[in-house]
N, C-alpha and C positions, 0 to 999 in steps of 0.2 A: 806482419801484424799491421792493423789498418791504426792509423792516425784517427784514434776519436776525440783527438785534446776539447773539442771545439763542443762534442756533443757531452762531455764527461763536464767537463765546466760549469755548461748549460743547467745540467741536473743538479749539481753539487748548489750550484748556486739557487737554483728552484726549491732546493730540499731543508736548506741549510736551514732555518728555522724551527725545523721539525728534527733536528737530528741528524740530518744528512740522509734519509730515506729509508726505505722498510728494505729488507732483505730479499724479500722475492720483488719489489720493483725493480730492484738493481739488478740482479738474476737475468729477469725479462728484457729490461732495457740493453743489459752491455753482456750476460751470459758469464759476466765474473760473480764469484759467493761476494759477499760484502768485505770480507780482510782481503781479497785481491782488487779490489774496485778504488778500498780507501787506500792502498800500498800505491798505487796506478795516482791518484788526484794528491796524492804525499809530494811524488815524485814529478809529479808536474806541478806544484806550488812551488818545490825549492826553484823555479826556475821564475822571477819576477816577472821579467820581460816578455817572456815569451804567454804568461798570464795577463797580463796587459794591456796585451793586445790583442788578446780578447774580449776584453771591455771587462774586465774583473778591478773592482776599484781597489785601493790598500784595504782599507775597514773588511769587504766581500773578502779577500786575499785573507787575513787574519784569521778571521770566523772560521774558514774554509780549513783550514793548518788547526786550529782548535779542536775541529769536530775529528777531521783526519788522525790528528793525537789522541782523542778519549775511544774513537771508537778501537783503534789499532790497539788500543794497552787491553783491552775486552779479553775477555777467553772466548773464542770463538763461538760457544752456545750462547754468548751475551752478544751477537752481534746485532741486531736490532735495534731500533732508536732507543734512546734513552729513557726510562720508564715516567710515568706522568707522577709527579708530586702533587698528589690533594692537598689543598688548604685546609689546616683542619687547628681551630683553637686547640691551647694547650690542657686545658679541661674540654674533651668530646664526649663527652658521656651522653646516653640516651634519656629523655625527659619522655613518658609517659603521660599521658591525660587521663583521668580515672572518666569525664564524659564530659557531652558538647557541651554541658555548661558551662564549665569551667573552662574552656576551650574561650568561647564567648567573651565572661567576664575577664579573660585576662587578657582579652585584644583593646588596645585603645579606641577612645571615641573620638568620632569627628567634631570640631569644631564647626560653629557653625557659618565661619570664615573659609570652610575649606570648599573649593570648586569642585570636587567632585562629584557631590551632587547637581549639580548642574550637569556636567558632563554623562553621566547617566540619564539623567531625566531624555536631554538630547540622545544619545546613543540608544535606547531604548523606544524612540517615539512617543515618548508622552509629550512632547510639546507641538502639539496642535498638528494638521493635517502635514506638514514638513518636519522635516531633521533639520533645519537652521537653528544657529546659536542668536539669541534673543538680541 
């Protein structure tokens, strides 16, 4: 078996953000399913030192043993990154507009402190034969 510690790291450490990586990149990259890839980067965390010196810092090392642990507890059809949580208020309910008027009247108004009309006028070309700010 070929020593990939070096390229296995690399990725882990590339991915870690995102989950530790998709299934079929892992597939393509190292030709292991994802529960033998993250078994493999498990088993070369328990070892510090030799992590180390790979340029894996402790905080990288931690995150790395983190993801290595949630993805392994997986059932194997959940091996894939972790699913995206939407932000979503605890009342999401859908608001309807019955039409643009209403739509209109319940946007606020600009003051007439606000630059953005300025910034328009300019972005637009109405001030004079250039787009310079006055």
């Amino acid at each position: 078996m070929l020593d990939n510690t070096a390229a296995i790291l690399a990725f882990a450490t590339k991915w870690r953000h995102w989950g530790g990586g998709h299934t079929e990149d892992i597939f393509v990259e190292f030709g292991l399913t994802a529960p033998q890839y993250f078994e493999r980067l498990h088993q070369l965390l328990r070892n510090r030192h030799k992590v180390a010196a790979h340029g894996v810092s402790p905080i990288v090392h931690d995150q790395l043993r983190a993801i290595c642990e949630s993805r392994l507890a997986r059932r194997p059809w959940e091996q894939g990154p972790p699913p995206r949580q939407a932000a979503r208020p605890a009342n999401s309910e859908v608001v309807k507009v019955a039409s643009s008027e209403a739509t209109s009247a319940s946007l606020p108004r600009r003051s007439n402190s606000d630059p953005l009309p300025e910034f328009d006028r300019i972005e637009h070309g109405t001030d004079g034969d250039h787009n310079h700010p006055r």
